[in-house]
N, C-alpha and C positions, 0 to 999 in steps of 0.2 A: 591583497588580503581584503576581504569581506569589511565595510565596515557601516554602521548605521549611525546616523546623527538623528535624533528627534527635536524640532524646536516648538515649546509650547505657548500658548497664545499672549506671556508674557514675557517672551523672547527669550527665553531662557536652554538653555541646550545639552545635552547630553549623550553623553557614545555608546555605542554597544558593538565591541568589537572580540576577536580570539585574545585578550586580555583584560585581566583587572583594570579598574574595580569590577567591572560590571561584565562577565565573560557568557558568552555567545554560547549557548549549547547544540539550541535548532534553531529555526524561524520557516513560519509558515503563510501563505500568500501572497508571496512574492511573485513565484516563476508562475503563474497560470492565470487565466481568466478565464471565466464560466461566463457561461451564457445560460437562456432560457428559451428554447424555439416551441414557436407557438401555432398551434394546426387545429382545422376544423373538420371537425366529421357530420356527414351528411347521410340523408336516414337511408335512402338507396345508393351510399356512393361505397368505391372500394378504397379500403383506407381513409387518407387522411389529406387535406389541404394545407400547404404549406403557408402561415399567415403570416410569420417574422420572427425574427429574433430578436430579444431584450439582451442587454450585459447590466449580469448580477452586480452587486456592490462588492467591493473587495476587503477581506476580514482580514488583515496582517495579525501575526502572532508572534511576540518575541520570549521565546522561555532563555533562559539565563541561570546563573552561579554566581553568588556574592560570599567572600572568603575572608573577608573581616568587616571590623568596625557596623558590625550587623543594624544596632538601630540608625545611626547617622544614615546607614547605605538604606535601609528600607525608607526614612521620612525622606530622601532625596526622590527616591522612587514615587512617591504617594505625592508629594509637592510637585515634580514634573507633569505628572499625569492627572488630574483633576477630572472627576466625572462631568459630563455634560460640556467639555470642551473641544477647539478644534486647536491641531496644532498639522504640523508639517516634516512629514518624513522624509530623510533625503538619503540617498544608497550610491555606494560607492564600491566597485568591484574593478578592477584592472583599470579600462579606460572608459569603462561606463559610468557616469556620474546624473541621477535624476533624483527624480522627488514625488511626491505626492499629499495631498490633504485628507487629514483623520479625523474622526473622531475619536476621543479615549470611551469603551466602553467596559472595562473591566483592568483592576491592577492586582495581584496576588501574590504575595510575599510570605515563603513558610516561616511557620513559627520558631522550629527548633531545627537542629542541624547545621553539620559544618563540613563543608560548604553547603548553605541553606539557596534554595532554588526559590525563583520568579517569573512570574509568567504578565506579558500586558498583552494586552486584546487590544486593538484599534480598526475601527472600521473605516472605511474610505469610502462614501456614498455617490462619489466619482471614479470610477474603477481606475483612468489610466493613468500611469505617470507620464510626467514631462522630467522634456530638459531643464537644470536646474539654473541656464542661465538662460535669458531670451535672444533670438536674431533677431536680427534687420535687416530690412532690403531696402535699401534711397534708390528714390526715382525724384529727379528733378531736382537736387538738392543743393545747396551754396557752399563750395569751400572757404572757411575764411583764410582772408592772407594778411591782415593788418597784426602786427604783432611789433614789441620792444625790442630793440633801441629804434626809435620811428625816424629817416632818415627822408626830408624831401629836398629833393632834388629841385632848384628852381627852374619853373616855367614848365614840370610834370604837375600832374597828378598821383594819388595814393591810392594804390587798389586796396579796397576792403576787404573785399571778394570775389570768388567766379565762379559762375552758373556751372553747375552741371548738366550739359543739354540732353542728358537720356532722358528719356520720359520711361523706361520701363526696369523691369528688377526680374529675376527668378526664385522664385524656392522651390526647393526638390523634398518631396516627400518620400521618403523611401520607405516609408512602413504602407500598412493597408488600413492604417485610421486616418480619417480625413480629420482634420483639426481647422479651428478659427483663429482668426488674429487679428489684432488690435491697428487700425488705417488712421491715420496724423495729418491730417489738409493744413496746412498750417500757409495764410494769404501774403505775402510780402507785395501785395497792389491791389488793386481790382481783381477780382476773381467772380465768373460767373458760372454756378451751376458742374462744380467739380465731379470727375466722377473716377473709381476705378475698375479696368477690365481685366477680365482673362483671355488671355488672348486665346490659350488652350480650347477651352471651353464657350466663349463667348458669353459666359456670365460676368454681370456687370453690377455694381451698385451707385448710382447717379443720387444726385443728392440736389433739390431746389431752391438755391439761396443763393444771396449775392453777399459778398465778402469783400470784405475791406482791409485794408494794413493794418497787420497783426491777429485777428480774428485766425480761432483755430476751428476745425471739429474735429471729433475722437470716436470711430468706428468700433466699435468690438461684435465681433461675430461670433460670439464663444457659444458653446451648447447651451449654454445656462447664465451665458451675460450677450445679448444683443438689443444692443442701444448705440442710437447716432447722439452726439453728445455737442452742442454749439457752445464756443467761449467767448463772446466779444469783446474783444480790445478795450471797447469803451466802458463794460461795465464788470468785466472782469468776472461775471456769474455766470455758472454751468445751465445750459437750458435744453433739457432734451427734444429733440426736433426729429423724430422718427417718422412722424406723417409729413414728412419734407423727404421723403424717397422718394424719388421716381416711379411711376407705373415700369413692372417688368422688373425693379433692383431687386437684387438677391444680399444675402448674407452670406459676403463669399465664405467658401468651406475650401482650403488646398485639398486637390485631391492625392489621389498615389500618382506619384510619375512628377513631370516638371509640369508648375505653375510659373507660367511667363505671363507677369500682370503688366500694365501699362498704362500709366495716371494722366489724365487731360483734363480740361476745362472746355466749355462754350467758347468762354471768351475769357482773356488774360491767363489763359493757360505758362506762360512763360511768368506770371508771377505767383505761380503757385507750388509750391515744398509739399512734397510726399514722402513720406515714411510711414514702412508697415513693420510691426513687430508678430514674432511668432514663436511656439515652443512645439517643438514635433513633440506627438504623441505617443507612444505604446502600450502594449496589451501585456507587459512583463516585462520584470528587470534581465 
């Protein structure tokens, strides 16, 4: 069964499913994505030049039926929904579960009638939904093995941990939206001048710094958040170091099909933890 959670930007949440209080009649802007293709005409040409396509914003519409307790149900509605806010829709159908970011731009609740009808308006200025939980791909990463009741054995040692010696990960994109994700360098020694590649593609994002134990950086590649982000150990402050890419680094994008990435270093590449996080994209629930 169809069901909607809304959470608004004071965490607060609410359902909208084929049951009271709050019962589902339609909803609109779900299943579609529009576009905008854009051409040029020229004074002797035939037709028209193909210049690109934009994707519109997306207007979600939820009309609905409230069957008692009318003012409580209408001021929960107007308190959820505040104009000029951003909240987060999350949709749930069989074994599809994703999300997306709104803005509230209209609430409407009739005034008389039983059952009295409600309609919200919210726009999405990011068209696509994600998954509502993120993946991970480890490359390079430490298992720990130290754990209670700690039992030594005389004239051993205690294993903490063990290296993961892959250096590489896949994500499979299986839709036709290329999406960005968030890259975790995180140095457990000397690390010089990390970088990561697609192997697919041979794009690469190389980063110029030399790192020390504990020293992190935090890659995002998102449409609308790409920043290389430096944390050192020593002073625990964020310092954005973008003009520390490499000549030729990109901001990888996964495309369609399999991304087999693979995380190295110059030099002390064996003391360096990779993890990437990502949320596939799509164009409709």
């Amino acid at each position: 069964m169809k069901k909607i959670i809304c959470e608004n930007y004071k965490n607060n949440k609410i359902t909208f499913t084929y049951d009271f209080p709050f019962f589902i009649t339609s909803t609109d802007g779900l299943y579609e994505i529009k576009g905008n293709v854009a051409t040029v005409s020229s004074a002797y040409g035939i037709g028209e030049s193909y210049a690109g396509t934009s994707v519109k914003k997306r207007n979600i519409i939820i009309n609905g039926i409230i069957a008692d307790n009318f003012v409580k149900r209408r001021d929960t509605l107007y308190n959820m929904f505040p104009l000029d806010t951003t909240g987060t829709l999350y949709y749930y159908e069989d074994d599809i579960a994703r999300k997306i970011e709104y803005k509230v731009e209209d609430v409407d609740v009739a005034e008389k009638g039983v059952p009295r009808t409600f309609t919200i308006s919210l726009i999405c200025p990011y068209p696509y939904f994600k998954d509502i939980e993120e993946s991970e791909a480890s490359m390079s990463t430490w298992t720990p093995k130290f754990c209670f009741p700690m039992i030594s054995e005389q004239g051993e040692g205690i294993e903490f941990a063990t290296k993961n010696i892959t250096t590489m990960g896949t994500i499979i994109n299986d839709t036709n939206i290329e999406f960005g994700v968030t890259i975790k360098f995180i140095a457990n020694g000397r690390v010089v001048n990390p970088y990561l590649i697609n192997v697919n593609t041979q794009e690469q994002i190389a980063i110029d710094i030399e790192m020390e134990a504990g020293d992190q950086i935090i890659i995002t590649t998102h449409r609308n958040n790409k920043n290389v982000i430096y944390i050192s150990t020593s002073t625990n402050e964020a310092e954005n170091i973008n003009y520390k890419m490499k000549f030729g680094s990109k901001f990888l994008q996964m495309h369609s099909g399999d991304n087999t990435l693979r995380a190295g270093a110059e030099e002390g590449e064996e003391s360096l933890e990779t993890k990437v996080f990502y949320s596939i994209e799509y164009g409709a629930v």
